[in-house]
Residue, then its C-alpha position, 0 to 999 in steps of 0.5 A: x713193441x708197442x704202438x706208442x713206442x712204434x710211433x714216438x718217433x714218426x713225423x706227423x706226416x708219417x703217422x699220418x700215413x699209417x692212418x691213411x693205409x689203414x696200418x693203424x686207426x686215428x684211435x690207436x695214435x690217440x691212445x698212443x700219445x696219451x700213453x705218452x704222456x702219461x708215461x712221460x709228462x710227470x717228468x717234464x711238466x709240458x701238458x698242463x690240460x688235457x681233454x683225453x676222453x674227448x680226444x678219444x671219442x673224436x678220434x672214434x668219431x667222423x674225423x674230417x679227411x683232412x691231410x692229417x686224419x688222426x694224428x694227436x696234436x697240442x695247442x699252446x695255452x695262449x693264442x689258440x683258443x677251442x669253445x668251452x675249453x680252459x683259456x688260462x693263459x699261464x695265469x694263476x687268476x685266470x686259472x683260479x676263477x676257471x676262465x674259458x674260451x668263448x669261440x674258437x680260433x681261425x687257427x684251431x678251425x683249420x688245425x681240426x679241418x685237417x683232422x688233427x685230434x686235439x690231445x689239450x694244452x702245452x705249459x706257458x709262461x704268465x701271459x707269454x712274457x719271458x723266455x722261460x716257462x716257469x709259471x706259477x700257475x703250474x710250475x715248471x717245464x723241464x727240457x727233455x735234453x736236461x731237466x734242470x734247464x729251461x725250455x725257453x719260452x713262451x712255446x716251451x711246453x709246446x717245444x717240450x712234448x715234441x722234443x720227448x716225443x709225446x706228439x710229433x707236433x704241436x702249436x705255437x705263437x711267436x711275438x719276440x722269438x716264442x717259438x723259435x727259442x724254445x726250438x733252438x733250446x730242445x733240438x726243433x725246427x721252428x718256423x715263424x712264418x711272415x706277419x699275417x700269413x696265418x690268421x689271428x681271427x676272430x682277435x687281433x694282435x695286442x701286442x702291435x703286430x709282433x704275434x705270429x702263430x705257428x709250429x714246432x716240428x721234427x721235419x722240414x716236410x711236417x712244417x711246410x704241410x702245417x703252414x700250408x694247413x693254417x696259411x690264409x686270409x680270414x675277413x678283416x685281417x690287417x696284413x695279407x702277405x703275397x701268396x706263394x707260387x705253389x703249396x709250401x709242401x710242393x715248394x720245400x720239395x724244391x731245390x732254392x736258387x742259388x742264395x746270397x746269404x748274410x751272416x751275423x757273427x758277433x762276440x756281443x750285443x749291446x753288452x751282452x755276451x754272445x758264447x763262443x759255442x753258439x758263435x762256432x755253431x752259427x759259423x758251422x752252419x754258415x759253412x755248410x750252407x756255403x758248402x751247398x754252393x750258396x754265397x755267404x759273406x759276412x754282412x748284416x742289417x747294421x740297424x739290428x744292433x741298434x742300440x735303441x731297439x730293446x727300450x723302444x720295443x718294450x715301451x712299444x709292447x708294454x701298453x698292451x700289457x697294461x690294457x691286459x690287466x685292464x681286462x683281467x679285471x673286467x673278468x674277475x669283476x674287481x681289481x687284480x691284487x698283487x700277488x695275483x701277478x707275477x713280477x714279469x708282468x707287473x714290471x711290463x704294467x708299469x712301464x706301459x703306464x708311463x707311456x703317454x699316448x705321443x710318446x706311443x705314437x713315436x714309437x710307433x714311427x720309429x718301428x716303422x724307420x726300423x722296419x725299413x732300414x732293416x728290409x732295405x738290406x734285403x731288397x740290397x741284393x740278399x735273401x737270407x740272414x743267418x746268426x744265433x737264435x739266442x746268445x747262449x744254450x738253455x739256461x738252467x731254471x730259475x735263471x730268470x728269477x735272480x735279483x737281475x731276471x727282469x733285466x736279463x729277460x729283455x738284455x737275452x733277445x738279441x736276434x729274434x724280436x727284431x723280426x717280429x717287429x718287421x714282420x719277416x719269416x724267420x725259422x731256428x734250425x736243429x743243426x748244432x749242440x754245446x760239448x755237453x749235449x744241450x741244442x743249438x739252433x740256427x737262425x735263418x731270416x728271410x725277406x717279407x713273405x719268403x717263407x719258401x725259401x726257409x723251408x728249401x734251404x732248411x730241406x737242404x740243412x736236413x738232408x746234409x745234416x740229418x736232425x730226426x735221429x737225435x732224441x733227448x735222454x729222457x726215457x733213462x732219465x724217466x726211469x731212473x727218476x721213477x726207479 
């Protein structure tokens, strides 16, 4: 058997491993996920650029022994930016005029510091806009379990190539849900850790504090040594979240205290249906939790059902997006025509140009009450949170574009953008499935900075429910579409 196939299906941890005993070398695993990818990508569409040769000669070359030497990863095309490499953003403008980065990231510093070997980028939506990643600039990812259902977004090409096992981890940012979704759709476990725990140096958030970066991973152990990896305070960051007691790989490899644990279970948010398959799957999960001796209970922050929240968070946002297009035309050096865009982002322009500078400023005030209403029940007595991460399974492609897509691009975040408004951990789970087979996650949400407790209890969910043999059909699927 060959290596690639050898090591489809080893954690990064473990692959790791095998360079450290000197059973493989960092060029092998790197010729080995470009194998993969070769192979499989034509499929699913999830790496968009790619910097093999690169890659190759930097694996051949002194790596740094970090705790990862030689391990392939991806980044996601928004967020994580490499010096010199294509920054395009799931933009056709920026792709057509050949936009490059200036400078790295903090992040992508400490992801080659722990000697990572950057493989390229993963597919994403126009500027990480909808929940699904279907751009025009390189059209369509296809998730691995179904390729006729979306991927989520805005991390789905991201989600995509972990799922089907061309690298065992890969890059992601959340503002609204963007990796916890696209985990919940291809079978990951994906953690969105607390506001300001991994640095956004040497930029900021323009999106008001909403945008986290993060991973998509097969194993609990793999997303603690990850966050413990990119965890830090960089000169100038706006929040700084406590420490942990210890490294977050020591501390999931701890049993929790006993948890008192919410769970939100209901047939509908602000008129939009929840389906009883993701609901029996949330209720499943919770019954498992409780069967590992934790009290749960039905009880929630009332305030995530406001129903002011979605137009008060789309109004917040959408002047970011305004000033996007103010310096999309700085790059171009003339005014950004439209069809340079697509609808999602010319509807998201438009509503933040009506939004004045006082109406911003309330917003603004009334994030912060929302923010406090929320983590009051937290400081109530609760630890963790538990419901759906989205409202039903992987839509089909071309959900999104029907005559209501925009619409029902907002009207579908029903439990994650909540938690990037406040700012808390929260992670989907790999613990559920439809009764045809497509992914369900659990969403689990912590208080502010409690990024070990996910991470313990969801050591506990992986151990009582083993997720790493579940794999998406995807070699058959590939063969048959290529026979």
């Amino acid at each position: 058997m060959s290596i690639a196939r050898e090591t489809a299906g080893l954690d990064a941890t473990a692959q790791a491993g095998l360079v450290r005993s000197g059973e493989v070398t960092p060029t092998e695993l790197v010729e080995a996920a470009i194998e993969r990818i070769e192979s499989l990508d034509p499929t699913i569409n999830a790496v968009i650029q790619r910097r093999f040769e690169r890659a190759l000669d930097e694996a051949a070359g002194p790596l740094p022994d970090g705790p990862f030497r030689g391990v392939p990863i991806l980044l996601k095309d928004l967020g994580t930016p490499m010096a010199g490499e294509p920054s395009h953003l799931g933009s056709e403008l920026l792709k057509r005029i050949g936009n490059v980065a200036k400078e790295d990231s903090a992040l992508t510093t400490s992801i080659r510091e722990a000697g990572f070997v950057v493989l390229g980028r993963t597919n994403v939506p126009e500027f990480g806009l909808v929940c699904t990643t279907e751009p025009a600039a390189y059209g369509p990812t296809r998730n691995p379990w179904d390729l006729d259902r979306s991927t989520g977004g805005s991390s789905g090409g991201a989600a995509a190539a972990v799922a089907a096992g061309l690298v065992p981890i890969a890059q992601g940012t959340d503002g609204g849900g963007s990796i916890r979704m696209p985990a919940s759709h291809c079978g990951l476990l994906g953690l969105k850790p607390t506001r300001g725990r991994i640095s956004l140096a040497p930029a900021g958030d323009g999106m008001e504090g909403h945008t986290t970066n993060g991973f998509l991973t097969t194993s609990v152990r793999d997303a603690a040594a990850a966050l413990d990896l990119a965890a830090g305070y960089r000169p100038g960051d706006a929040f700084v979240p406590p420490p942990p007691a210890a490294s977050y790989a020591e501390l999931a490899g701890q049993a929790p205290p006993r948890l008192r644990v919410g769970l939100l279970d209901v047939p509908e948010v602000n008129g939009y249906p929840v389906d009883e398959e993701v609901r029996a799957v949330t209720r499943a999960g919770a019954q498992l939790i409780a069967s590992l001796g934790h009290e749960v209970e039905d009880a929630y922050p009332q305030a995530l059902l406001d129903a002011e929240y979605l137009r008060r968070w789309q109004e917040l946002l959408s002047p970011s997006v305004s000033a996007l297009f103010e310096d999309l035309e700085r790059l171009a050096g003339r005014p950004v025509a439209r069809d340079e865009a697509e609808e999602m982002a010319w509807w998201w322009r438009g509503i933040g140009e009506r939004i004045t500078a006082t109406q911003h400023r309330h917003n603004q005030d009334w994030r912060d009450d929302f923010t406090r209403r929320v983590a009051s029940w937290w400081a109530g007595g609760f630890d963790l949170l538990v419901s759906p991460v989205l409202p039903h399974a992987a839509p089909r492609l071309g959900f999104f574009d029907q005559p209501d897509g925009l619409r029902r691009s907002v009207d579908i975040l029903c439990f994650t953008p909540q938690f990037n408004t406040t700012g808390q951990p929260a992670m989907s789970v790999p613990l559920g499935a439809t009764a045809t087979g497509l992914p369900l996650g659990l969403h689990v949400v912590a208080a502010h900075g409690r990024e070990d407790l996910l991470l313990q209890l969801a050591a506990q969910l992986e151990q009582a429910a083993p997720w790493a043999d579940r794999r998406p059909p995807l070699h058959a699927t590939a063969e048959r579409m290529s026979a």
